[in-house]
N, C-alpha and C positions, 0 to 999 in steps of 0.2 A: 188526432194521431193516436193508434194504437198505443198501451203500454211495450215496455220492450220486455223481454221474459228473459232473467238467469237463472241457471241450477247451479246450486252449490252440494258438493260432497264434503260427508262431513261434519254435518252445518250441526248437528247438536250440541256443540259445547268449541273452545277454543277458536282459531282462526276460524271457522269454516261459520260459526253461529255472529263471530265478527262483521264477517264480511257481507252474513244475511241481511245482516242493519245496515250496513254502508248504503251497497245496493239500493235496498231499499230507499233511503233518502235519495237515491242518484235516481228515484225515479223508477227503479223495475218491481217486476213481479217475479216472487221466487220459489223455484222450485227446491224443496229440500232433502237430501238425501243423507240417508247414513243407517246404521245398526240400530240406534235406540230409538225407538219410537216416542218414548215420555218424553224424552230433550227435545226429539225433533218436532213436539206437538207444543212444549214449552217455547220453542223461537219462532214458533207459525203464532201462538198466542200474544206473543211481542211484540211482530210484525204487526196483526192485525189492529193494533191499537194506535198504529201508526197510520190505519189507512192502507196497507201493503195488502196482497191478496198473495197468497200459499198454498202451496201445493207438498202433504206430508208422504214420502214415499220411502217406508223402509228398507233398505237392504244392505246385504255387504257388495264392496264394488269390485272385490274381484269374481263375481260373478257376471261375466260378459251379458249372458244371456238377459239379467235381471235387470241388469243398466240398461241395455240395448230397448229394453219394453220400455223402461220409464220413462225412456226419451219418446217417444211414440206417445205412449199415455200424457206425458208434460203438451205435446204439439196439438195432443187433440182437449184438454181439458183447459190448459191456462192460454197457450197460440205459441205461435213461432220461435224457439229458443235461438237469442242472438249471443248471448253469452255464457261460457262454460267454463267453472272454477274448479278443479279437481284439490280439493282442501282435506280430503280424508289420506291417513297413515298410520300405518302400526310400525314398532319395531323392537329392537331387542338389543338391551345395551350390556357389552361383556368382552371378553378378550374376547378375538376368534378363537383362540384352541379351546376355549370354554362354551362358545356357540355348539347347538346341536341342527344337524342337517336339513330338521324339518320348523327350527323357527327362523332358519335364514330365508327359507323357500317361500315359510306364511311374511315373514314379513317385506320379502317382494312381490309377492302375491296382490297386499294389500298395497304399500304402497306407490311398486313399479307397475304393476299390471292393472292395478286401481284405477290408478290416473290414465294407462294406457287405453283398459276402456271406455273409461268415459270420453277421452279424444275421440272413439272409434263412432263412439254414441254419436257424439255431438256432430263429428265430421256427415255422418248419416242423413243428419237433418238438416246442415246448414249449406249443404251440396246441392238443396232443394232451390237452394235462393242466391245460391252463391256466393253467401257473405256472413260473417260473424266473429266472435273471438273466443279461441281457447285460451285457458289459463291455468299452469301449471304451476309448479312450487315446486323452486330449488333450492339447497344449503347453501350461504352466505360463502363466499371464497376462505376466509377466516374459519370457516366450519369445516372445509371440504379436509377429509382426511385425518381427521380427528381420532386421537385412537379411542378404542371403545365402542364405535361407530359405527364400524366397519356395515354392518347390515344394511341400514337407512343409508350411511355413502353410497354404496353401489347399486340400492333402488335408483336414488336421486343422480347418480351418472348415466344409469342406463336410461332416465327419463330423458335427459338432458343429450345427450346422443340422439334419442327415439326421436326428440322435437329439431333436433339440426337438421336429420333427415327428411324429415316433413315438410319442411317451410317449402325449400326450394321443388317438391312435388307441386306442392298448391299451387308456386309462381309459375311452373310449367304449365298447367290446367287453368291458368288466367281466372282461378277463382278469389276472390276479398275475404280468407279467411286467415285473419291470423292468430300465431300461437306466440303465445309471449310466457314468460319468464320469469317468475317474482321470486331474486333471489332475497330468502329472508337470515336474518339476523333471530339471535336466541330468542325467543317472544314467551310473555309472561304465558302461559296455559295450563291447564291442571295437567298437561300429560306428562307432565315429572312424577307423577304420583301414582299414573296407573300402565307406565311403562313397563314392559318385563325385564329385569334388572337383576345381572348376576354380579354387582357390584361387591353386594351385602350392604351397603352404604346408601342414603340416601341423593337422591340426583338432585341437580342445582343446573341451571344456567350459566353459560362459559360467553365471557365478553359484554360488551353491549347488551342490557335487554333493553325491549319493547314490548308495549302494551300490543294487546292484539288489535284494538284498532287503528297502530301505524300498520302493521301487516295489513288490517283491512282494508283501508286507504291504498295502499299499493295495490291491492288488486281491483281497487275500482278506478284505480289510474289507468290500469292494464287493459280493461274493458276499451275504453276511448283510445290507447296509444298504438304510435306506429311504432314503437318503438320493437325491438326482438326481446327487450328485460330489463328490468328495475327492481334496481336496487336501494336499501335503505342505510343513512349513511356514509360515512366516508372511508368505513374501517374496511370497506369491500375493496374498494379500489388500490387500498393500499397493500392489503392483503393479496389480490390479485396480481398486484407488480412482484411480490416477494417471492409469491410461489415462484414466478419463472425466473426472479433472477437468481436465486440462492435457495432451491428445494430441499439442497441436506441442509442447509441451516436451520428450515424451519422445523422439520421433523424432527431435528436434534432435539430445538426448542423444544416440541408437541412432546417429545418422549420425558423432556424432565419434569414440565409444568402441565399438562395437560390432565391426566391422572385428577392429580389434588382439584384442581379447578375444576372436575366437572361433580365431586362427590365434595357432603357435607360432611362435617366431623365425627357426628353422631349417625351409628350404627342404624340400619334397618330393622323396626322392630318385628320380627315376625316372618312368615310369609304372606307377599303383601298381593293383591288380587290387583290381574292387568288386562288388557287390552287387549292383546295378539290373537289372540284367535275367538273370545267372543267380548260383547259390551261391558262394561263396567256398568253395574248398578247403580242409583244415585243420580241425583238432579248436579248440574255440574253447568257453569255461566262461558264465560269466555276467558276471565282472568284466573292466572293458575294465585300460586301465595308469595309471589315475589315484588309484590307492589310498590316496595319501600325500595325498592333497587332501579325499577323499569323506567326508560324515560317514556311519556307521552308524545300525544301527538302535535300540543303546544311548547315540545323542549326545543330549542332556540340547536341543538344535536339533531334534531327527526327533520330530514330531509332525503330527499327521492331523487336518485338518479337513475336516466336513463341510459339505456345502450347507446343513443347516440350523441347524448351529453358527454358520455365519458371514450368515446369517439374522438369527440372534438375537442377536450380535453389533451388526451394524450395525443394528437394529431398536431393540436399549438404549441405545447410542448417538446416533441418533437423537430418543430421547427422551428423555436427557439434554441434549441440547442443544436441544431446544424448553423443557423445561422451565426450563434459563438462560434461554432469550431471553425467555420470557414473565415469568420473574422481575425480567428487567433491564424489558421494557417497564413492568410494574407499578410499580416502585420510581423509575422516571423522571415517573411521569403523578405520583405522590404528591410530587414536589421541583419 
């Protein structure tokens, strides 16, 4: 049996170099994409020592065009791509009224339109065979809305809109392609430190973190499930009920405590060199410097739920509690 082939975006540093090792022990050959060439030549040298076969392709992905070749070049050099991670994003943390026009633009650029074309890539090739899985990355329900955020929020809503729209096309065109959904939680990665930041303050992780190989484990989940999204954790679920039942409460919350919790005490020193528009210099792994705080992926906390785990979930629930209320109305009409 042929190897199966994933590309990952991204892949030189943080989730994206994470999830190249996952993969990789899951058995596939990986295609690597991203900005920095030395990273992405540093997780192809990785791989290979594991026996993995690589493929190094640099570019940035909001470039339609560049994507669109790789994925060609990946089907004729490594074979048939069956799975696609879009793991690359930039963005830009600051009030809005402090945002400027053209880094809201790069940073959906890179990470709405990012991911958008690498779906377009992938959908290109996998249309051939009619069957395979995308895999995008969305903010944890707990994250969604977050003030300071605002930029990467409405990336990651416009993707998450882009991929509702999607599925039910494929299901029309009776193709096996699915898109699923890896809502993530804060994950340890260097990109607190090479974010563009008009904080003045240094950034930190807000809730929960995790190491990036729970994130990468979720998206080798993702690869195999039927599921529409997975999630890590329990803080999403419960997060998710709050948002709908009581959304000014929670924003109230977000507007008192939110602030403090995503900045460190101590001031940024300097101006500090970021991401959004080209690489960061520097050899950079998968773990950002929050290691003392992160859970792993053997904490007794790191568990994975699916869309339809939590389906079934709030569906039993659900009908436990019609079943009280119809017991209580019964037991009132007989007194």
């Amino acid at each position: 049996m042929p190897t199966q082939i994933a590309v990952i975006t991204g892949a030189g540093a943080g989730i994206g170099r994470a999830a190249a090792r996952a993969l990789g022990r899951a058995g596939f050959d990986i295609a690597l994409l991203g900005r920095n060439e030395d990273r992405l030549k540093e997780t192809a040298e990785n791989l290979a020592k594991h026996s993995v076969r690589s493929l190094v392709i640099p570019l940035d992905v909001s470039d339609a065009k560049a994507v669109q070749d790789a994925a060609e070049r990946i089907e004729t050099e490594l074979g048939p791509i069956s799975v696609w991670a879009n793991c690359a994003g930039a963005t830009v943390v600051g009030q809005v009224a402090a945002l400027s026009a053209d880094d809201i633009r790069r940073a959906t650029e890179v990470t709405y339109l990012g991911s958008v074309n690498g779906t377009l890539a992938a959908l290109g090739v996998m249309r051939r065979r009619g069957q395979g899985a995308i895999i995008n990355l969305d903010l944890a329900p707990n994250l969604r809305g977050m003030p300071l955020q605002a930029a990467e929020n409405g990336a990651r809503s416009a993707l998450r809109g882009f991929c509702e729209s999607l599925r039910p096309e494929l299901l029309h065109d009776a193709d096996n392609i699915r898109v699923v959904m890896v809502d993530l939680p804060a994950i340890n990665t260097p990109h607190y430190g090479w974010t563009r930041n008009l904080t003045g303050k240094r950034l930190k992780p807000v809730g929960p973190v995790y190491e990036p190989e729970v994130a990468a484990e979720a998206i080798c989940r993702a690869a195999f499930s039927t599921s529409r999204s997975i999630s890590i954790g329990a803080t999403n679920s419960f997060a998710a009920l709050w948002h709908m039942v009581a959304p000014g409460c929670r924003e109230a919350r977000m507007a008192e405590k939110s602030y403090k919790a995503q900045m460190e005490h101590d001031w940024a020193e300097g101006e500090q060199p970021d991401d959004l528009y080209k690489s960061v210099p520097g050899s950079f792994g998968a773990q950002g410097p929050f290691d003392e705080h992160s859970r792993r992926l053997d904490s007794p906390l790191t568990f994975f739920v699916s869309s339809s785990l939590r389906a079934g979930i709030f569906g039993a629930l659900t009908a436990i509690g019609l079943t009280a209320l119809m017991a209580h109305i019964r037991n009132c009409r007989k007194s």
